[in-house]
PDB file of N, CA, C and O in Angstrom:
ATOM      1  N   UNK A   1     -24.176   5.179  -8.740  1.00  0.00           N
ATOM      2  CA  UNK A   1     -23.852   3.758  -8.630  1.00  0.00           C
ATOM      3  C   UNK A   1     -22.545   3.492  -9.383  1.00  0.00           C
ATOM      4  O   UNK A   1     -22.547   3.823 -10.568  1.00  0.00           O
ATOM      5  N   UNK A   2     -21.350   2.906  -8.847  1.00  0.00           N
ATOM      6  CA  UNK A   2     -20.136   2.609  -9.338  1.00  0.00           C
ATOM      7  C   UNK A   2     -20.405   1.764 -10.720  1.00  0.00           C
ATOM      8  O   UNK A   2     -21.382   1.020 -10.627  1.00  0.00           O
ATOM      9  N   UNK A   3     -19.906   1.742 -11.648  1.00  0.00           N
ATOM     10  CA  UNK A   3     -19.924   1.177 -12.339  1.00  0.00           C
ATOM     11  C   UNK A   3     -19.343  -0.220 -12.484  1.00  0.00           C
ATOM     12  O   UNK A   3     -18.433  -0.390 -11.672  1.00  0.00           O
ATOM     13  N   UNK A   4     -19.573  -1.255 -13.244  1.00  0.00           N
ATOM     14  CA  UNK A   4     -18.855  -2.677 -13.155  1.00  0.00           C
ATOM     15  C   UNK A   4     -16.949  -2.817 -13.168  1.00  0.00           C
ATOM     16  O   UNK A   4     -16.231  -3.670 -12.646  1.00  0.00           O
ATOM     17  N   UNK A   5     -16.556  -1.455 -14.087  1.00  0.00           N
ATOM     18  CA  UNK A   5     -15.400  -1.511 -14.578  1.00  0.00           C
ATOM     19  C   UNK A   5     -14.801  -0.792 -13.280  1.00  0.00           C
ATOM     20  O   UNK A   5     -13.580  -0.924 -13.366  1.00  0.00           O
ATOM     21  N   UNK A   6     -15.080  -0.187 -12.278  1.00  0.00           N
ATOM     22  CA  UNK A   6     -14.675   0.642 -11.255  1.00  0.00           C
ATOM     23  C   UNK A   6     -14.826  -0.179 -10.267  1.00  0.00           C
ATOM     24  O   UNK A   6     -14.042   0.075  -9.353  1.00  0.00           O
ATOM     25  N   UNK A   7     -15.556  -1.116 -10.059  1.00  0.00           N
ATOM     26  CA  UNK A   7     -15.844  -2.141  -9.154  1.00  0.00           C
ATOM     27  C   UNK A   7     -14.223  -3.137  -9.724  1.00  0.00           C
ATOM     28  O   UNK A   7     -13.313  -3.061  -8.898  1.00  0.00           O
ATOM     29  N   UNK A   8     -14.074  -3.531 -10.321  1.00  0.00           N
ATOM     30  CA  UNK A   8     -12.978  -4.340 -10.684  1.00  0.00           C
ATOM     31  C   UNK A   8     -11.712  -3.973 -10.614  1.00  0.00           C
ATOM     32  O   UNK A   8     -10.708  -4.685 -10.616  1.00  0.00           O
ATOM     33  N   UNK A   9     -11.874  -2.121 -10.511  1.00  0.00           N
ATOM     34  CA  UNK A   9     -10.692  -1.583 -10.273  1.00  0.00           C
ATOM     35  C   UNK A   9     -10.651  -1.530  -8.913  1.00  0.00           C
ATOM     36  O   UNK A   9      -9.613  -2.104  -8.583  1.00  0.00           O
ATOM     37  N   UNK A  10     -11.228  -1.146  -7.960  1.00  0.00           N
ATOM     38  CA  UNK A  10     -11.653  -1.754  -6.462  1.00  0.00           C
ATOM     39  C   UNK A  10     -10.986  -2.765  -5.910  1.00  0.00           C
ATOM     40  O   UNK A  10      -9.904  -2.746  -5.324  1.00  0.00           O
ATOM     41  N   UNK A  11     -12.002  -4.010  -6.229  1.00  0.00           N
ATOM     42  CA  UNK A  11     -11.509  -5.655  -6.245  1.00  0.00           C
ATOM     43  C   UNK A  11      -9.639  -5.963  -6.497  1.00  0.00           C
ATOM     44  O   UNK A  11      -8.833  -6.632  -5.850  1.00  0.00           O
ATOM     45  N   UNK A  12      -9.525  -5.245  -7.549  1.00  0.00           N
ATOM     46  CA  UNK A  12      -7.681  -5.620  -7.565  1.00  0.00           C
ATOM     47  C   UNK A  12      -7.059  -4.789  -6.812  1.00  0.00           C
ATOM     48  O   UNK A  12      -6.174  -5.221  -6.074  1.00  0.00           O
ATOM     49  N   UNK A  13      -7.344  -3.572  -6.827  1.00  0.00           N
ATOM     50  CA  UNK A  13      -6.579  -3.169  -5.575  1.00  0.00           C
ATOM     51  C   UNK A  13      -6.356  -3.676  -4.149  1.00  0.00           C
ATOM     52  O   UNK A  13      -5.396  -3.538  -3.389  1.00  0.00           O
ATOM     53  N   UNK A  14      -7.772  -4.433  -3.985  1.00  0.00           N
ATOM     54  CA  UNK A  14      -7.606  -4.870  -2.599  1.00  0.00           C
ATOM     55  C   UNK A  14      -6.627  -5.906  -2.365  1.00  0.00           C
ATOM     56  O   UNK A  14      -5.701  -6.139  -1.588  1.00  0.00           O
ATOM     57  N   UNK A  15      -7.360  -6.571  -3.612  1.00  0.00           N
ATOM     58  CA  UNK A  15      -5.841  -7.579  -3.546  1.00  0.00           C
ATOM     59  C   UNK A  15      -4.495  -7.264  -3.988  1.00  0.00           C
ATOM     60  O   UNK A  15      -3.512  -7.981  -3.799  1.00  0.00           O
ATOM     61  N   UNK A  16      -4.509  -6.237  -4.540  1.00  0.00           N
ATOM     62  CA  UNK A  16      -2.820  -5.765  -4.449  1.00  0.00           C
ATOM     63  C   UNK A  16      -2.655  -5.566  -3.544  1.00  0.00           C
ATOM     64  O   UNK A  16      -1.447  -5.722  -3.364  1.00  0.00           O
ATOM     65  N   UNK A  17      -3.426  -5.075  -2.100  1.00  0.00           N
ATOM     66  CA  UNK A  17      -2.504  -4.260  -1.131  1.00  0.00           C
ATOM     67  C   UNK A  17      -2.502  -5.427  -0.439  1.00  0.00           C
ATOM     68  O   UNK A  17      -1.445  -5.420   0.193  1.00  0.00           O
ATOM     69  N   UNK A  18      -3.208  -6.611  -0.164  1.00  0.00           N
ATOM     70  CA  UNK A  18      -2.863  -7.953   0.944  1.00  0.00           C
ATOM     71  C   UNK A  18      -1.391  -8.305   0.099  1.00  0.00           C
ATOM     72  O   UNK A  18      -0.294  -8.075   0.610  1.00  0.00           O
ATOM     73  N   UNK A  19      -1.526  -8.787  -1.014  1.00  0.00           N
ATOM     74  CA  UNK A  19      -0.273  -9.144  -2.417  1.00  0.00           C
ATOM     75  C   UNK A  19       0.754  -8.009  -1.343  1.00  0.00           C
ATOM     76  O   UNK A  19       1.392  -8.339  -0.344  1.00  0.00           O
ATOM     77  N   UNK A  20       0.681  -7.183  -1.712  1.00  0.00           N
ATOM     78  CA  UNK A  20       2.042  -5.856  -1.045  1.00  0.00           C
ATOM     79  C   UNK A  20       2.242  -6.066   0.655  1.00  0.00           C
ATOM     80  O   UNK A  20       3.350  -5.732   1.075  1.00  0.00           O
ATOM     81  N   UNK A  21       1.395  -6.520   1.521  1.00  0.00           N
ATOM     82  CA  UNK A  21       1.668  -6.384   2.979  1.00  0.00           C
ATOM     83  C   UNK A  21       2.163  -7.916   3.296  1.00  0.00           C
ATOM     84  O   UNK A  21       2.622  -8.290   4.375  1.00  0.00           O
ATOM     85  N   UNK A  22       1.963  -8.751   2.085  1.00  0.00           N
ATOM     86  CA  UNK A  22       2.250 -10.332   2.675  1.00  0.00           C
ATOM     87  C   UNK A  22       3.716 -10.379   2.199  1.00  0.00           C
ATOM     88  O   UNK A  22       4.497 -11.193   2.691  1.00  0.00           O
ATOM     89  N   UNK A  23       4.149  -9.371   1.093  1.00  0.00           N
ATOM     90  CA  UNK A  23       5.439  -9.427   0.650  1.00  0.00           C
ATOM     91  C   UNK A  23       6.142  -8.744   1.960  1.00  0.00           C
ATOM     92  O   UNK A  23       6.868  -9.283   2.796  1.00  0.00           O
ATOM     93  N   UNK A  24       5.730  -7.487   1.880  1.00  0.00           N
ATOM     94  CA  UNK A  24       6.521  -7.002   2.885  1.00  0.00           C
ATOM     95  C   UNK A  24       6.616  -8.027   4.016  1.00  0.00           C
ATOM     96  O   UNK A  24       7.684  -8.639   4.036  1.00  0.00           O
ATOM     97  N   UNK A  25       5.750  -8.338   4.935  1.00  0.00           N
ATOM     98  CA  UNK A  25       6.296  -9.128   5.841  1.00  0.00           C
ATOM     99  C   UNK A  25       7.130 -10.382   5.805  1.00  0.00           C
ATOM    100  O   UNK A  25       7.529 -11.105   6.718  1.00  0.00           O
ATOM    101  N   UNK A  26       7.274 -10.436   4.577  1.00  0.00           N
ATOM    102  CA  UNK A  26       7.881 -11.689   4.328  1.00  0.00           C
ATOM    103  C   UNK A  26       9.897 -11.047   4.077  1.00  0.00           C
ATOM    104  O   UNK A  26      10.850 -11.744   3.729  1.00  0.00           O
ATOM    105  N   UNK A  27       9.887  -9.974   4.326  1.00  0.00           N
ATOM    106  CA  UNK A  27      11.053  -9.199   3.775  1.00  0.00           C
ATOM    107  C   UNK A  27      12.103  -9.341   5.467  1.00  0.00           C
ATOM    108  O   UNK A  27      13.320  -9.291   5.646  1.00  0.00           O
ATOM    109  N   UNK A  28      11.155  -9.493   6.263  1.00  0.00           N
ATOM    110  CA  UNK A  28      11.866  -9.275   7.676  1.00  0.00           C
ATOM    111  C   UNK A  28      11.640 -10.589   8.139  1.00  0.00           C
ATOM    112  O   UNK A  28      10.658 -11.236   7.774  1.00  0.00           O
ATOM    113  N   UNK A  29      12.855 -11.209   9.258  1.00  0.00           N
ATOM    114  CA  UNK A  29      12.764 -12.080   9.649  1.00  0.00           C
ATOM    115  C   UNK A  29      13.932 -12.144  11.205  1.00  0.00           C
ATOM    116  O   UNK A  29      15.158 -12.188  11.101  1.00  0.00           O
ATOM    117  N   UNK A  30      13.090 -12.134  12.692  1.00  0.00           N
ATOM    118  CA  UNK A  30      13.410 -12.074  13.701  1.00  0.00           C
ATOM    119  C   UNK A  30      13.886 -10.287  13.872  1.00  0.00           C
ATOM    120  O   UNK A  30      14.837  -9.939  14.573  1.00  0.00           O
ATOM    121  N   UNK A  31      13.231  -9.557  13.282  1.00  0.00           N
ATOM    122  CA  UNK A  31      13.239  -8.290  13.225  1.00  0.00           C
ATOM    123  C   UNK A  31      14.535  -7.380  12.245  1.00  0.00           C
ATOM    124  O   UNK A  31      14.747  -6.170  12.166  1.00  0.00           O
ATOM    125  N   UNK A  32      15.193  -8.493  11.625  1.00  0.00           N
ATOM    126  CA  UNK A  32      16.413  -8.556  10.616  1.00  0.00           C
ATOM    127  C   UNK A  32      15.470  -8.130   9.162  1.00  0.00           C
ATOM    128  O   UNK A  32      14.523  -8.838   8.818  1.00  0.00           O
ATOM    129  N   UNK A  33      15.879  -6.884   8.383  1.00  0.00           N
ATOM    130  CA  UNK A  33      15.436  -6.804   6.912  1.00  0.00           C
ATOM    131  C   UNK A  33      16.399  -7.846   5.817  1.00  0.00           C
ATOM    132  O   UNK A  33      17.467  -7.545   5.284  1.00  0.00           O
ATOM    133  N   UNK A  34      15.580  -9.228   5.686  1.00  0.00           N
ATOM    134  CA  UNK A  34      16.594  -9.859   5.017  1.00  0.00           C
ATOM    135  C   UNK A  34      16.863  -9.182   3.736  1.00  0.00           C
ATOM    136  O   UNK A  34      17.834  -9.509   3.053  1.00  0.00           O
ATOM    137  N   UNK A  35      16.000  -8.202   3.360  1.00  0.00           N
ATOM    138  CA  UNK A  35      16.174  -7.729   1.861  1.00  0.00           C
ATOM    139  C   UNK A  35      17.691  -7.273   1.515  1.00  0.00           C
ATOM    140  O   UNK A  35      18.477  -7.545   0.607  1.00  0.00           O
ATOM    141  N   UNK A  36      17.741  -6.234   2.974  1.00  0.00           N
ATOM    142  CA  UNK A  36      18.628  -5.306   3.325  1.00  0.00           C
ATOM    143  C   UNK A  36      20.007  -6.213   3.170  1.00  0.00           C
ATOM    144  O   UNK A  36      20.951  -5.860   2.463  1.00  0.00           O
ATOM    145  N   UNK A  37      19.978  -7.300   3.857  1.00  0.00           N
ATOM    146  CA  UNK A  37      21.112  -7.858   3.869  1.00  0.00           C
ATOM    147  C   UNK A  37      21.639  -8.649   2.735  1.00  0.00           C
ATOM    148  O   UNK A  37      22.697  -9.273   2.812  1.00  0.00           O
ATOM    149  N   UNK A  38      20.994  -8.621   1.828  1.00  0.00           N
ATOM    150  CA  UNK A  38      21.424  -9.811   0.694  1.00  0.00           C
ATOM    151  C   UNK A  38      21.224  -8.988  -0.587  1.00  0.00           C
ATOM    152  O   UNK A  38      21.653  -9.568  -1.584  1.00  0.00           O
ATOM    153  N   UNK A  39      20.757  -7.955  -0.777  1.00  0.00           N
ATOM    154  CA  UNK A  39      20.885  -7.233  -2.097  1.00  0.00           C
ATOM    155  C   UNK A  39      22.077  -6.377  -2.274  1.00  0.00           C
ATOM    156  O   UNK A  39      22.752  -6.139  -1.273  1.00  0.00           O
ATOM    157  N   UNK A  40      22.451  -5.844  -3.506  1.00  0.00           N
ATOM    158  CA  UNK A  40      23.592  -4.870  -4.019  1.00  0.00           C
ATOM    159  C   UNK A  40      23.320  -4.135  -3.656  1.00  0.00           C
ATOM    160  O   UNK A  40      22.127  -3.883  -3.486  1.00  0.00           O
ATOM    161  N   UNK A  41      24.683  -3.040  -3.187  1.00  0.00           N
ATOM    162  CA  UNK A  41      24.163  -1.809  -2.506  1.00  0.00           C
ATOM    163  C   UNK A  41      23.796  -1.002  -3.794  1.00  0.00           C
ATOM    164  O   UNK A  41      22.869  -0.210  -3.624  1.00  0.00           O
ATOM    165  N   UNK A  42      24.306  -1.041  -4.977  1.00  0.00           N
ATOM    166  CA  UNK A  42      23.611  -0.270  -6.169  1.00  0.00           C
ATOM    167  C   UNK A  42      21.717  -1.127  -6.517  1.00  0.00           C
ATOM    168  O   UNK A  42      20.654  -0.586  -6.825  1.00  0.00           O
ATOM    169  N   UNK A  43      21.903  -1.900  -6.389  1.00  0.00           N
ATOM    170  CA  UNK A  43      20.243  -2.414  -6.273  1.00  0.00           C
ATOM    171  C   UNK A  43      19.461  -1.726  -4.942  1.00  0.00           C
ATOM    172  O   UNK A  43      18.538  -0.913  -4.895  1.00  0.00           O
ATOM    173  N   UNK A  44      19.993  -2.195  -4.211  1.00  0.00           N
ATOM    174  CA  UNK A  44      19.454  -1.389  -2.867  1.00  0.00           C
ATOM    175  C   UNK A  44      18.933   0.040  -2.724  1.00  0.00           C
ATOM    176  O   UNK A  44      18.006   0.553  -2.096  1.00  0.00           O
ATOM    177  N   UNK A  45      20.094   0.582  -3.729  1.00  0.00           N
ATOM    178  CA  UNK A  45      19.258   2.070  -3.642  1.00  0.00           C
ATOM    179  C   UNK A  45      18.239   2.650  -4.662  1.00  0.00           C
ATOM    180  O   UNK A  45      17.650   3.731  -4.637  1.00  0.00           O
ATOM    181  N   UNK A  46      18.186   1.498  -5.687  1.00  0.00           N
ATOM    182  CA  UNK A  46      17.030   1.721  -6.481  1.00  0.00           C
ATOM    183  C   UNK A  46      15.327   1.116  -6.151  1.00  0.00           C
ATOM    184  O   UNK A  46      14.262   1.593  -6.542  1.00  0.00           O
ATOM    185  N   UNK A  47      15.575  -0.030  -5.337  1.00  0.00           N
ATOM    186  CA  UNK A  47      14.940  -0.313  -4.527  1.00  0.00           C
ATOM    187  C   UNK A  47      14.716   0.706  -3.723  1.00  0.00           C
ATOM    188  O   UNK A  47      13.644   1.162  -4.119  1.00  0.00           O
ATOM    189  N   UNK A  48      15.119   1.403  -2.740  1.00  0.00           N
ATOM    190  CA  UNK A  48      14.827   2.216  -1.388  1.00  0.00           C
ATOM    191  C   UNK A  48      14.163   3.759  -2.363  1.00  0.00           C
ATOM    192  O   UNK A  48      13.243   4.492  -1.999  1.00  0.00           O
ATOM    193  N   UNK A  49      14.869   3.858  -3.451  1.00  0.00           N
ATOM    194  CA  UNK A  49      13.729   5.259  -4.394  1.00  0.00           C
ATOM    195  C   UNK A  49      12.685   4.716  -4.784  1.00  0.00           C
ATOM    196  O   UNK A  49      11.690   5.417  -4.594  1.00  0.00           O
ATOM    197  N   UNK A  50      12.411   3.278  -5.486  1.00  0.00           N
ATOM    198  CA  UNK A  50      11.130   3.194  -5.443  1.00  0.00           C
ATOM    199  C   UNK A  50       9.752   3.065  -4.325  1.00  0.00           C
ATOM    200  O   UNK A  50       8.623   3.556  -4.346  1.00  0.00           O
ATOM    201  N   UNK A  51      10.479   2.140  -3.357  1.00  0.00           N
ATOM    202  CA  UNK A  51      10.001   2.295  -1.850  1.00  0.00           C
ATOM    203  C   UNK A  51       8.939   3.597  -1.928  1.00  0.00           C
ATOM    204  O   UNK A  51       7.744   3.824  -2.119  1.00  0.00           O
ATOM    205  N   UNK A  52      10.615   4.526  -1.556  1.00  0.00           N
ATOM    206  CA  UNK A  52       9.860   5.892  -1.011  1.00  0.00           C
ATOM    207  C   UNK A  52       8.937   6.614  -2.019  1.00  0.00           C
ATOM    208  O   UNK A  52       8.223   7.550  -1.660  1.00  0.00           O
ATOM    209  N   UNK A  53       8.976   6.052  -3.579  1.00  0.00           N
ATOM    210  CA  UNK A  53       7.657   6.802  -4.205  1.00  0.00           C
ATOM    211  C   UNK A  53       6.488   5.969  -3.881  1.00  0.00           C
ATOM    212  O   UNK A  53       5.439   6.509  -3.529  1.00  0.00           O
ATOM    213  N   UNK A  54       6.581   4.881  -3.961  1.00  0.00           N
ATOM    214  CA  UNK A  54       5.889   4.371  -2.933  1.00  0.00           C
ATOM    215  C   UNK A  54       5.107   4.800  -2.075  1.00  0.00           C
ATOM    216  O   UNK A  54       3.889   4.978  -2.078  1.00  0.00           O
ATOM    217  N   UNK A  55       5.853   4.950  -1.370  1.00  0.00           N
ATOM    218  CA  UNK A  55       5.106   5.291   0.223  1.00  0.00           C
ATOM    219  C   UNK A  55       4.730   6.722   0.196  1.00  0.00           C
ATOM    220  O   UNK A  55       4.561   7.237   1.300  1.00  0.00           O
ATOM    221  N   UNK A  56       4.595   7.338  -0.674  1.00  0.00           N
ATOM    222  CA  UNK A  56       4.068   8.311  -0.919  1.00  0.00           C
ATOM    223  C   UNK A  56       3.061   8.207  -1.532  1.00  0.00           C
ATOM    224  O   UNK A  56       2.216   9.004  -1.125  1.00  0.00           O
ATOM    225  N   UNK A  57       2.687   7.506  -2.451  1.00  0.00           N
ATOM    226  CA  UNK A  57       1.070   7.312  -3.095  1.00  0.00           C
ATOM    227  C   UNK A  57       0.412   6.590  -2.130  1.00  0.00           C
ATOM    228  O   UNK A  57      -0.804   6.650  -1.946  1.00  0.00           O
ATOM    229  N   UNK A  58       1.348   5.763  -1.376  1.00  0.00           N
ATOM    230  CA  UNK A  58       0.222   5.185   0.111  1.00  0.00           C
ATOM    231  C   UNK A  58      -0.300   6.242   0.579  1.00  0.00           C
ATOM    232  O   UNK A  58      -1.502   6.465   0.725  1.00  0.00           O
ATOM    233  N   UNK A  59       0.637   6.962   0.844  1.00  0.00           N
ATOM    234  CA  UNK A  59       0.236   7.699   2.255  1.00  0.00           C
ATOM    235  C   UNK A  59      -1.084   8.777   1.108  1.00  0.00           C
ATOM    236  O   UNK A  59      -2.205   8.997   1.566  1.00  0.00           O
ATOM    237  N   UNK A  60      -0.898   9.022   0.450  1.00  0.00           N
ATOM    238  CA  UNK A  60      -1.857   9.991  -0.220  1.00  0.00           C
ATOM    239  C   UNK A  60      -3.133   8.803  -0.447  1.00  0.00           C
ATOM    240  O   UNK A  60      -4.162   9.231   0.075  1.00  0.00           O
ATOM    241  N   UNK A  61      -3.307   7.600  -1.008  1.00  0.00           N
ATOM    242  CA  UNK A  61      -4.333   6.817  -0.647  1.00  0.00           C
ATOM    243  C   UNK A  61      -4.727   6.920   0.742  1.00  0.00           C
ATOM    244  O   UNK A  61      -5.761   7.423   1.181  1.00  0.00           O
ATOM    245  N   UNK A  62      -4.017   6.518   1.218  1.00  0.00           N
ATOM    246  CA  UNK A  62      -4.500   6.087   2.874  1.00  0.00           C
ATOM    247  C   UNK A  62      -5.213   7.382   3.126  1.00  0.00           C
ATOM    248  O   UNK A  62      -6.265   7.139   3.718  1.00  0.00           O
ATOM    249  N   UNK A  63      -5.027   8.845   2.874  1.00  0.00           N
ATOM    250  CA  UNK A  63      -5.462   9.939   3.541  1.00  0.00           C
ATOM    251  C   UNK A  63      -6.959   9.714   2.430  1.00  0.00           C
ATOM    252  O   UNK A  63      -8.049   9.450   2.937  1.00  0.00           O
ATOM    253  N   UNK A  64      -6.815   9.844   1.120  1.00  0.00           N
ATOM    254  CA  UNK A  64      -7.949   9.518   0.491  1.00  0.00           C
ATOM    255  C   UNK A  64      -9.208   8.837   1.212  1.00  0.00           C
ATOM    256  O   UNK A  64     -10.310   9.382   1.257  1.00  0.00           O
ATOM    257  N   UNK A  65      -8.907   7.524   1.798  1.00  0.00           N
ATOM    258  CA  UNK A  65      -9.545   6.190   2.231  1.00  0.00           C
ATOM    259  C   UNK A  65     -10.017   7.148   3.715  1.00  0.00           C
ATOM    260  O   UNK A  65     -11.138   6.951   4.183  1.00  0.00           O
ATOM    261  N   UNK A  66      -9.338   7.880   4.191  1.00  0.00           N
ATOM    262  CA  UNK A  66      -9.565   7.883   5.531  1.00  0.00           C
ATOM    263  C   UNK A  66     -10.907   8.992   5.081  1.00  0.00           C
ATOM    264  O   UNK A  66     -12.086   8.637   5.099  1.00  0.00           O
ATOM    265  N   UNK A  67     -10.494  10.203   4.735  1.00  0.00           N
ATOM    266  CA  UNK A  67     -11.483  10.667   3.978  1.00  0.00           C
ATOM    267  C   UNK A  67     -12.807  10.382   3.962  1.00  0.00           C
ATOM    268  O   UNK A  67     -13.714  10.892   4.619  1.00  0.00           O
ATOM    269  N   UNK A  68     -12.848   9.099   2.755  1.00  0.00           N
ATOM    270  CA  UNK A  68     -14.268   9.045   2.730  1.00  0.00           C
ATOM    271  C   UNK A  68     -14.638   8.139   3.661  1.00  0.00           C
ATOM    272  O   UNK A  68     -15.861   8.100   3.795  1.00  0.00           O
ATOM    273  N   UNK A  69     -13.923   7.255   4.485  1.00  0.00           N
ATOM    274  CA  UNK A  69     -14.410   7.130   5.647  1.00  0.00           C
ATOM    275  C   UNK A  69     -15.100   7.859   6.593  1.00  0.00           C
ATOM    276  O   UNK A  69     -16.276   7.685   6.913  1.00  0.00           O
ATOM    277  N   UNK A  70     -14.361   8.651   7.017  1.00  0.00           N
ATOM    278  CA  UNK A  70     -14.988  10.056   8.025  1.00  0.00           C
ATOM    279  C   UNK A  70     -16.253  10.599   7.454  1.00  0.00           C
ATOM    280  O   UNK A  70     -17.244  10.778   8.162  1.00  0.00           O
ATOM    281  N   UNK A  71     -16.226  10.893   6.031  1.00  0.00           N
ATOM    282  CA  UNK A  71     -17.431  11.627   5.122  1.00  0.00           C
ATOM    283  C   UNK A  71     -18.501  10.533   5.770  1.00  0.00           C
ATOM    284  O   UNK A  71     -19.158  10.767   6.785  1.00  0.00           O
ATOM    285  N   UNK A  72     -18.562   9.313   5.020  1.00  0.00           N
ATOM    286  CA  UNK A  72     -19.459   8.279   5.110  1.00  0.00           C
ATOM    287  C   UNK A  72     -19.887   8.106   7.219  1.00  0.00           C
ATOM    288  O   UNK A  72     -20.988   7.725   7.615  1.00  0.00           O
ATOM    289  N   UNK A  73     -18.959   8.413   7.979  1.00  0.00           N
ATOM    290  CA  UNK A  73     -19.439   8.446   9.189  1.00  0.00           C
ATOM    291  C   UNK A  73     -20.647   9.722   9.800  1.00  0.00           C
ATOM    292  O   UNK A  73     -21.565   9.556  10.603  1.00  0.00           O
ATOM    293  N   UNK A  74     -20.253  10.902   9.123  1.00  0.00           N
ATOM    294  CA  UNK A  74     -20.794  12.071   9.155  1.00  0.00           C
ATOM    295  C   UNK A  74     -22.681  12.032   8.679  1.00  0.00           C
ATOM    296  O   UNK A  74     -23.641  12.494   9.295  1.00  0.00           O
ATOM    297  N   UNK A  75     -22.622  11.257   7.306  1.00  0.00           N
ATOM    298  CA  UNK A  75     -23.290  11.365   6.770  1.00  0.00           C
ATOM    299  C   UNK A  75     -24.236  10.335   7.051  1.00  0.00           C
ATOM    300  O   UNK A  75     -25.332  10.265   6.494  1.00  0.00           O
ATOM    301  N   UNK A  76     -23.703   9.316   8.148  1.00  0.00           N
ATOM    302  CA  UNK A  76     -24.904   8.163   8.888  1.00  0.00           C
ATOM    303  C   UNK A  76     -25.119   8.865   9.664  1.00  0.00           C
ATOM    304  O   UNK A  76     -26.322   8.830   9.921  1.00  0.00           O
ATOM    305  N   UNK A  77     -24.437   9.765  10.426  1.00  0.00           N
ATOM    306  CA  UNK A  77     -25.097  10.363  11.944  1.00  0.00           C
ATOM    307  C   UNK A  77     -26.216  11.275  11.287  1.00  0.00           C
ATOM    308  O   UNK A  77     -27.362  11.440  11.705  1.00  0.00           O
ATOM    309  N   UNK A  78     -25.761  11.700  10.424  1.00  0.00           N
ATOM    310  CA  UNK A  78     -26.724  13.538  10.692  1.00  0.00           C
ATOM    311  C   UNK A  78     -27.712  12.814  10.198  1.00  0.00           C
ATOM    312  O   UNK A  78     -28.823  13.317  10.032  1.00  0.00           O
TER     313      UNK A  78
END
């Protein structure tokens, strides 16, 4: 059984990642990256390295998540 303090770590994540997908969409507008267009190109590229570490702990969550998804599907059938 998860514990209370792991449950809360849960709970904020979820809402970090709506918090992170409402920003992002809010970054583009008529398919234009307004970010892109209005920041320093020396900001810009510290921005675009954090991005991509970024999107690398996604993508290693997301494979995590998918994971025990699949597990948890396996383990209703059998």
């Amino acid at each position: 059984m998860p514990k209370e303090k792991e449950l809360a770590v849960v709970r904020s994540m979820k809402k970090r990642v709506e918090e992170i997908s409402s920003m992002v969409a809010m970054g583009w507008k008529n398919d234009e990256c307004i970010v892109a267009s209005r920041v320093s190109p020396d900001r810009a590229v510290e921005m675009a390295d954090k991005l991509a570490a970024i999107k690398t702990a996604i993508a290693h969550m997301e494979r995590e998540l998918r994971n025990v998804s699949a597990q948890a599907k396996i383990v209703m059938a059998g």
